[in-house]
Wavefront OBJ file of the C-alpha trace (Angstrom):
o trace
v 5.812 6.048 25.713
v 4.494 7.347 29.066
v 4.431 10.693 28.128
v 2.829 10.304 24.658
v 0.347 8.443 26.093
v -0.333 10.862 28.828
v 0.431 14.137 27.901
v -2.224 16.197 25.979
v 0.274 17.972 23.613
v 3.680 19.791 22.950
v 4.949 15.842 22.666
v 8.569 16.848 21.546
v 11.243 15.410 23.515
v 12.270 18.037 26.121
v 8.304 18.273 27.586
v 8.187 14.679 27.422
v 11.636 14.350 29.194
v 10.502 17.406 31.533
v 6.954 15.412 32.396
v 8.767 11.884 33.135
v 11.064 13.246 35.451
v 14.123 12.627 32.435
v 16.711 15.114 32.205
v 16.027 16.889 28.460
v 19.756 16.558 27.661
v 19.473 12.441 28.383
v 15.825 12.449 26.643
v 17.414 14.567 23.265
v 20.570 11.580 23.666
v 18.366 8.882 24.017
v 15.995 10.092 20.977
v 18.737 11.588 18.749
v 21.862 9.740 18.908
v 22.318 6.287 21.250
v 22.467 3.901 18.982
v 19.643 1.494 19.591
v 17.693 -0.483 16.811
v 14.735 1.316 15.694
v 13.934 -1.806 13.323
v 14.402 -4.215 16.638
v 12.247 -2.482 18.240
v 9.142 -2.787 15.104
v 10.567 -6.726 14.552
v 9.272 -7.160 18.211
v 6.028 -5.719 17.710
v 5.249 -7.773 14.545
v 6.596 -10.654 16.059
v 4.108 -10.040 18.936
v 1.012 -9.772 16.546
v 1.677 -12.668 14.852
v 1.738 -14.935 18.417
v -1.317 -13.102 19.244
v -4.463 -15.434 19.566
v -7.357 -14.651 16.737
v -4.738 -12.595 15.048
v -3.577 -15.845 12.794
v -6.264 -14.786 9.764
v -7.734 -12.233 8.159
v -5.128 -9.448 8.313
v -4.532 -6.591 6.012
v -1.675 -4.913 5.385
v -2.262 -1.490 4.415
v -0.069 1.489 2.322
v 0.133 4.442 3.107
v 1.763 8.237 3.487
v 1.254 11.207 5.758
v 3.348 14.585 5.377
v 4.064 16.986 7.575
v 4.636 20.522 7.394
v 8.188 21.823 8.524
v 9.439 25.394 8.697
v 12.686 24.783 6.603
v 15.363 22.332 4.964
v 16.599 21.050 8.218
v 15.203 18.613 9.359
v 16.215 15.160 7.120
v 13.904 14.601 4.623
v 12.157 17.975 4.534
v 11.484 19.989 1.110
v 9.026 21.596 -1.002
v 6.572 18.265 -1.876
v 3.383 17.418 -1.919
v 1.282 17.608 1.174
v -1.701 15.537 0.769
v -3.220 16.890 4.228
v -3.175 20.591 3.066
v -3.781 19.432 -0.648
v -0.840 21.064 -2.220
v 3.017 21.400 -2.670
v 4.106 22.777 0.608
v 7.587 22.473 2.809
v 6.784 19.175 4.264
v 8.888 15.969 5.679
v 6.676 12.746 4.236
v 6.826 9.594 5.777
v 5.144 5.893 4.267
v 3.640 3.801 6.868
v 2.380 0.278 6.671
v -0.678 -0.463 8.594
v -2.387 -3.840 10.186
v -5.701 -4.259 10.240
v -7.887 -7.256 11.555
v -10.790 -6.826 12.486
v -11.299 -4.119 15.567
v -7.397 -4.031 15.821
v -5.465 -1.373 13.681
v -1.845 -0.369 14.509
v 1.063 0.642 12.338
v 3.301 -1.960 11.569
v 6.534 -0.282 10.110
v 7.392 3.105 7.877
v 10.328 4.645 6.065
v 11.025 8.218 5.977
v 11.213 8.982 2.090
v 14.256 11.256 1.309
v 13.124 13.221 -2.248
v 15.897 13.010 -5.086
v 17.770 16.250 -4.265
v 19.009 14.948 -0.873
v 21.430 12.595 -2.788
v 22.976 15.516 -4.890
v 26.467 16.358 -3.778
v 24.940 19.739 -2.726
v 23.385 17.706 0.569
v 26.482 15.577 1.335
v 27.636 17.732 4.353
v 23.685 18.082 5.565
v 23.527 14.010 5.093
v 25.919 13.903 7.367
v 25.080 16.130 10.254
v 21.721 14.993 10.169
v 22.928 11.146 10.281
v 21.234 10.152 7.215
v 23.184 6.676 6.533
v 26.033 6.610 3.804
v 24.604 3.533 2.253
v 21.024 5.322 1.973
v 20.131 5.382 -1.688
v 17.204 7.433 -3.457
v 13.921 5.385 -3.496
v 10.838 6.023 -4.514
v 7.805 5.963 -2.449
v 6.530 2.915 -4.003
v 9.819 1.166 -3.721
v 10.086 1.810 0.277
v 6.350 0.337 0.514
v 7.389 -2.667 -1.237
v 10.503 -3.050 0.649
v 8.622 -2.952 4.000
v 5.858 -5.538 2.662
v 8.806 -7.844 1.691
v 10.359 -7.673 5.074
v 6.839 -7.797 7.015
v 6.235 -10.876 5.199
v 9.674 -12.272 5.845
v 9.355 -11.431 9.730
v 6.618 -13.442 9.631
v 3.473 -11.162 10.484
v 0.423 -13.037 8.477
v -1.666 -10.967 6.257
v -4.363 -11.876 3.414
v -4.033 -9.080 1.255
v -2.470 -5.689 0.681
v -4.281 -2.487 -0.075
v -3.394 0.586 -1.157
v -4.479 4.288 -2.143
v -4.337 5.295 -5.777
v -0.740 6.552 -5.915
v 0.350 3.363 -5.702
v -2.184 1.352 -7.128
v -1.951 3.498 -10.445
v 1.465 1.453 -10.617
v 0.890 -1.246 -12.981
v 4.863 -2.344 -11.748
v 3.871 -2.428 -8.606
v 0.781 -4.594 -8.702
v 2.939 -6.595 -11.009
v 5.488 -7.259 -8.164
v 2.464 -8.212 -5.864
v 1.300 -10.585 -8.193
v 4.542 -12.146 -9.413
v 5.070 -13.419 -5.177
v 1.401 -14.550 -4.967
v 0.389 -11.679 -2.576
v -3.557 -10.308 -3.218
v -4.014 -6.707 -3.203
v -7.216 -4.514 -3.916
v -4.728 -0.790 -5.265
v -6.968 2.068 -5.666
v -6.854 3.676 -8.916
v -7.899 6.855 -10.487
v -11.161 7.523 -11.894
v -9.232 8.310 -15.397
v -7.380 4.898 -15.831
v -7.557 3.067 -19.144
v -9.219 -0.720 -19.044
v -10.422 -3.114 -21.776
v -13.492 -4.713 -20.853
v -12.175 -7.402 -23.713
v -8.883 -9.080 -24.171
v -6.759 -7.019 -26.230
v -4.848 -8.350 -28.776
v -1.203 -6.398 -28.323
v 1.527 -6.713 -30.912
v 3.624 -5.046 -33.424
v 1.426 -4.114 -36.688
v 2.424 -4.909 -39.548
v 3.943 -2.449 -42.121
v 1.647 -1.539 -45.076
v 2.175 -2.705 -48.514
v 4.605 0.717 -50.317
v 5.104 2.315 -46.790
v 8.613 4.105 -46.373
v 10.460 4.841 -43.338
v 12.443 2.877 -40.889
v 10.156 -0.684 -39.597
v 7.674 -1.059 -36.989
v 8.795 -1.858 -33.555
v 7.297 -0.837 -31.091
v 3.672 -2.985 -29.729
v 0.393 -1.423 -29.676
v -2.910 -2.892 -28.998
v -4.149 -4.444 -32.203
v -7.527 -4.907 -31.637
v -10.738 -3.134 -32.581
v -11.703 -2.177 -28.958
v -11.016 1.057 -27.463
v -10.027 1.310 -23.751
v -12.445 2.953 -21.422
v -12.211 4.766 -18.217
v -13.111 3.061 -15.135
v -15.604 5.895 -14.342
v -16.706 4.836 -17.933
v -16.828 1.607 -17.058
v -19.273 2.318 -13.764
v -21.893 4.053 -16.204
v -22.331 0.995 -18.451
v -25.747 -0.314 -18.618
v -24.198 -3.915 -18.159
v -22.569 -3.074 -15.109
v -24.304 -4.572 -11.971
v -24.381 -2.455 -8.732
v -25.612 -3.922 -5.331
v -25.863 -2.698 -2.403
v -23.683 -4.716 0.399
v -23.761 -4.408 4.674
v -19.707 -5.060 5.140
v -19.521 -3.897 8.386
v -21.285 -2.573 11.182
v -19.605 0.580 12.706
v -20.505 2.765 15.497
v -22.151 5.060 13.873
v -24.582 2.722 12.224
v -23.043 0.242 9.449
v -21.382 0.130 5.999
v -23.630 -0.093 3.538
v -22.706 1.476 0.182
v -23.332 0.250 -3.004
v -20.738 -2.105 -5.357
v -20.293 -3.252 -8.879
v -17.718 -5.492 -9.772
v -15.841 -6.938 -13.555
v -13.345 -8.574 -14.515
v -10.791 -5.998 -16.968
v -8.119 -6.147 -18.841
v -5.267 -3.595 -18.096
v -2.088 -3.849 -20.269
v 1.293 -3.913 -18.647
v 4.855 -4.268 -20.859
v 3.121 -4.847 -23.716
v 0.905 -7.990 -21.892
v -2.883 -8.061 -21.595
v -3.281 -8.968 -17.745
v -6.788 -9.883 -15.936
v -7.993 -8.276 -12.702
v -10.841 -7.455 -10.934
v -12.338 -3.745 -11.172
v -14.041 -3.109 -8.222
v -16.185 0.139 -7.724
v -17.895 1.628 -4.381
v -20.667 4.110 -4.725
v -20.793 6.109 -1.522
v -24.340 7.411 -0.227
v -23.661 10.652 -1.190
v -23.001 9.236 -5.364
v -19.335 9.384 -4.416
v -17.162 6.723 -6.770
v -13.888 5.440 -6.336
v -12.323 2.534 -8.033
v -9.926 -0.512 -7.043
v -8.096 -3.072 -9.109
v -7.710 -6.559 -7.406
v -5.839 -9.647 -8.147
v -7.995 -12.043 -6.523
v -9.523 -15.274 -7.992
v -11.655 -14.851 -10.420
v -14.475 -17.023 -7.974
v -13.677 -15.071 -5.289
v -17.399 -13.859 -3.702
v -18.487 -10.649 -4.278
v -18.729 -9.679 -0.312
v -15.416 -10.405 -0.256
v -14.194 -8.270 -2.933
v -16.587 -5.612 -1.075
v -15.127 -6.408 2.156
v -11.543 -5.905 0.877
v -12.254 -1.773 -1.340
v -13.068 -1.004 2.349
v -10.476 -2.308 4.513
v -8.318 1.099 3.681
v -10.329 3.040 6.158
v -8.294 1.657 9.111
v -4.969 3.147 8.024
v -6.681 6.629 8.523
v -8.076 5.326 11.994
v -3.996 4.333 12.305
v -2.699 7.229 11.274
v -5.129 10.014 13.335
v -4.253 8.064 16.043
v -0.487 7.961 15.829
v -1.354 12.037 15.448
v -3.996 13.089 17.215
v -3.485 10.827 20.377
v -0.042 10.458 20.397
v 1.312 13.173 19.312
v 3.540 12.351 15.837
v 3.228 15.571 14.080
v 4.613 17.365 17.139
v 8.138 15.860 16.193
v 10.441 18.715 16.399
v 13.859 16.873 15.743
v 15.801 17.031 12.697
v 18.087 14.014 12.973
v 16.977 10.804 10.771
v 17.726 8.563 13.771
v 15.234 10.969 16.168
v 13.007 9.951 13.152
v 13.376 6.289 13.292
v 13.289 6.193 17.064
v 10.789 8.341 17.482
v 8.691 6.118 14.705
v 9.586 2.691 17.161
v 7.916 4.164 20.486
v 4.973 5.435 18.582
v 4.519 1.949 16.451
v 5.216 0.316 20.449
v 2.720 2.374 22.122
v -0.280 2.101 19.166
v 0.370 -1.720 20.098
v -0.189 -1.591 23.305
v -3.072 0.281 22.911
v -3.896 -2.087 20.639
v -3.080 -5.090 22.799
v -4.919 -3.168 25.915
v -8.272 -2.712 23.593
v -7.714 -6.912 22.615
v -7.584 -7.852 26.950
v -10.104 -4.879 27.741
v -12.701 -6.848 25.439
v -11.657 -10.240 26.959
v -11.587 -9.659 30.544
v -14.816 -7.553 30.564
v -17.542 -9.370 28.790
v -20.374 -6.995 27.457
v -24.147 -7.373 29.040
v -26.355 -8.554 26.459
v -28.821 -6.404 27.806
v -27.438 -3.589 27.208
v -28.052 -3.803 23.260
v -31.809 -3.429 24.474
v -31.385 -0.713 26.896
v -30.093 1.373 24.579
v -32.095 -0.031 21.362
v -28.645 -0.763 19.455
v -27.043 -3.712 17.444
v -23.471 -2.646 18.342
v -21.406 -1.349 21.941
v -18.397 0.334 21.075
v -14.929 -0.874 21.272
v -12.461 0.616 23.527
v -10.950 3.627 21.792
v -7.238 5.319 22.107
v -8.345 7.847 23.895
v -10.162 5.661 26.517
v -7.264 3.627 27.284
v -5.682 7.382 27.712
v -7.641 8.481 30.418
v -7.634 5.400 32.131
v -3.661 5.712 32.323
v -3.736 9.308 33.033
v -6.178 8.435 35.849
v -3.510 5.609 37.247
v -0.695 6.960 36.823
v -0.986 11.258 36.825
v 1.417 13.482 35.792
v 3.942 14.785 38.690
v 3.141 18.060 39.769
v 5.898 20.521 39.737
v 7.847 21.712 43.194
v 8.806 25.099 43.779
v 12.305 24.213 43.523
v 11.578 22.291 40.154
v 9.471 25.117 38.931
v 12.488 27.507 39.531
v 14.957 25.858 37.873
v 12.617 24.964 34.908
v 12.598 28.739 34.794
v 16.224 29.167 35.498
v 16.713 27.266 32.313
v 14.048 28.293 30.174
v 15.554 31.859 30.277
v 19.561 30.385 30.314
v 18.632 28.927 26.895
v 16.704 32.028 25.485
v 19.479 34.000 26.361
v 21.998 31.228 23.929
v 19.479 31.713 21.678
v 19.712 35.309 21.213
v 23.854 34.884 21.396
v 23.952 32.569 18.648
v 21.364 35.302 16.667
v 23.280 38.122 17.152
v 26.732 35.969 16.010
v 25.085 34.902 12.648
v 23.540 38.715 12.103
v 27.405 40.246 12.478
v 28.851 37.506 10.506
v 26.884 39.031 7.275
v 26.173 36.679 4.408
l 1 2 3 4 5 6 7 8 9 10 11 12 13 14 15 16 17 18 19 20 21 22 23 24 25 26 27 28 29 30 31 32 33 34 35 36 37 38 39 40 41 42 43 44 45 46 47 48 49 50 51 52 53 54 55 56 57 58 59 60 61 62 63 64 65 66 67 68 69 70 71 72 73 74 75 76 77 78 79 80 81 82 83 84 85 86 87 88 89 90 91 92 93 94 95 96 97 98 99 100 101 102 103 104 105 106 107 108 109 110 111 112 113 114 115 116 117 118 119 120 121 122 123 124 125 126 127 128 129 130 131 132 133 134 135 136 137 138 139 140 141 142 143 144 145 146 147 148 149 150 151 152 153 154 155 156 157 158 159 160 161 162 163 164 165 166 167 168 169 170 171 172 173 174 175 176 177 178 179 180 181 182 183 184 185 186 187 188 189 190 191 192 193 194 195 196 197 198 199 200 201 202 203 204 205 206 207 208 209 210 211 212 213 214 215 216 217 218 219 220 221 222 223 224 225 226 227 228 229 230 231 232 233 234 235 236 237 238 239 240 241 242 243 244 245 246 247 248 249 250 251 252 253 254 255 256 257 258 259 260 261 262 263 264 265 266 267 268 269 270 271 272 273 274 275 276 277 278 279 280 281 282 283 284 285 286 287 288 289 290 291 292 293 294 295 296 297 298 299 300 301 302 303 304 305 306 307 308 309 310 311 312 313 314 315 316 317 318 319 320 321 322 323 324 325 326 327 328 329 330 331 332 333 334 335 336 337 338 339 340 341 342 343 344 345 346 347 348 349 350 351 352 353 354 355 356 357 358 359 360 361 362 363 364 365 366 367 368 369 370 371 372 373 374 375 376 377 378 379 380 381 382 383 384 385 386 387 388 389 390 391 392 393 394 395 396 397 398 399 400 401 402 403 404 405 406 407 408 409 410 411 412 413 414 415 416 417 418 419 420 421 422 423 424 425 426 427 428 429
């Protein structure tokens, strides 16, 4: 944790070990193989959140994934998938976070690398098992590892309101089914193509016409004279009522797009089922589109409030990059994975926690709104709290004699490096 926090980059394990004074052969043990609880580690931190005071309402959990490129097939995980940070299908290793969000606090929460379909083939078996991928490991889909960590956030006891989500996993109508059937409110994205009635739809099997041949009718298909319409469809209609709402103020001025909001009908197995559509018109005509199951009285800030409460996994996630270096992870081992995903989720809460006692020990001068002609001082941010501990607590210096045998080593393992090369290139195909 010290040295993501404090160093500025190349945050793999040997220049962390080699800035916190840990040998990198105890660091690359520590990380790779001891067998500490990754999940023990995240338990804690949710436990922590949900004894913290002001945290007891209002929380969001939040879905998401973030990919990252790899070189080749060896690191657990990794293969030719879609990359949603360079837009395309690229050699990646993808991971699906969860998120909190309350307020001015945002920290991951928990995540699950996802393991694509061919790592189960018999092909893998002997790659499963150098990398430590567990035996009892099954495929899952991306969807079903976001449930799965929802379920077991809720059961640890970490409070939350609602769940959001981007559109590849609200487009699920399973999923938001699942959500629903346990009582827990979600606002899922959805794409701008996806089918709703704005009228219940009467869904059955039709009935066979008088003289027709051929085997009977079985399978249901909406009945009704209605045609489904697009939710970007939907957004155009005359009837459809778009205000303008302030959810939030933010640093940079405030939140205040446009909304529109109706109550649907989507159809899922065969059943007509009621939500909210819920559309946000960005200042530059930008649309996108939610589905929610909240009450049908619930207030229409609140249904504005909740489209926008996504925006914090991003603040989560550029953090847990940018500042703290995930995306320099360089080991291939599913348990350097998991570990490596505890000490990140730990140190993004105590940032987190640091931001929460910053803001409570330090009360802000009311004058200062009129000095500077504002409505709103900014919060503490990651990379404050990042200076302040570089500023503390510095990174060592090297000594001549530590410099040397840095060195000494540096070359020792290039030299290995070039043995091992040269062993492979003689050994032929």
């Amino acid at each position: 944790m010290s040295g993501q926090l404090r160093m500025p980059e190349k945050r793999n394990f040997a220049n962390i070990g080699l800035s916190t004074g840990v040998p990198e052969q105890n660091m690359q043990h520590f990380m790779s193989n001891s067998p500490w609880s990754a999940w023990a580690v995240i338990q804690q931190v949710q436990a922590e959140i949900a004894a913290t005071p002001g945290l007891e309402r209002g929380g969001v959990l939040i879905l998401d994934e973030s990919a990252d490129v790899k070189t080749g097939k060896k690191s657990a995980g990794s293969g030719r998938q879609y990359n949603g940070r360079l837009g395309k299908v690229d050699m990646s290793q993808v991971g699906t976070f969860l998120a909190y969000a309350n307020g001015s606090v945002w920290t991951w929460v928990d995540g699950e690398l996802y393991l694509p379909e061919d790592w189960f083939t018999p092909e893998m078996a002997e790659l499963r098992e150098k990398l430590g991928i567990p035996a009892e490991r099954e495929f899952e889909t991306k969807i079903e590892l976001g449930w799965k960590m929802i379920q077991r956030t809720h059961t640890n006891g970490l409070p939350f309101e609602a769940i959001c989500c981007d559109d590849f996993y609200g487009q699920s109508s399973d999923f938001r089914a699942e959500m629903n059937a346990v009582e827990f409110i979600y606002m899922a994205d959805v794409p701008h193509n996806t089918q709703v009635y704005l009228k219940r739809p009467v869904v059955g099997v039709p009935e066979a016409k008088p003289g027709r041949r051929g085997p009977k009718l079985s399978r249901s298909r909406v009945l009704s004279p209605d045609k489904p319409l697009k939710v970007s469809d939907v957004a155009r209609q005359e009837d459809t009522n778009w205000r303008r709402v302030r959810v939030r103020d933010t640093e940079r001025g405030e939140l205040n797009d446009e909304f529109a909001a109706r109550r649907i009908w989507a159809i899922h197995k065969d059943e007509p089922v009621q939500e909210w559509l819920v559309m946000r018109r960005e200042s530059g005509g930008k649309c996108t589109y939610s589905m929610s199951n909240a009450s049908p009285n619930t207030p229409f800030k609140r249904l504005a409030w909740l489209k926008c409460q996504r925006y914090f996994v991003e603040r989560a996630n550029q953090n847990a990059k940018s500042e703290l270096g995930w995306d320099e992870l360089e080991a291939q081992k599913y348990l350097a994975w998991m570990h490596h995903l505890a000490l990140t989720i730990l140190s993004l809460w105590f940032i987190t926690q640091t931001k929460i006692e910053w803001a409570e020990r330090y009360a802000r001068d009311p004058s200062l709104l009129q000095q500077f002609e504002v409505d709103v001082l900014p919060a503490l941010s990651t990379a404050n709290v990042r200076a302040l501990l570089r500023a503390v607590m510095p990174l060592p210096q090297l000594t001549p004699d530590a410099a040397r045998a840095q060195v000494t080593k540096h070359l020792v393992n290039r030299t290995r490096s070039r043995k091992s090369r040269m062993k492979d290139r003689h050994r032929g195909p």
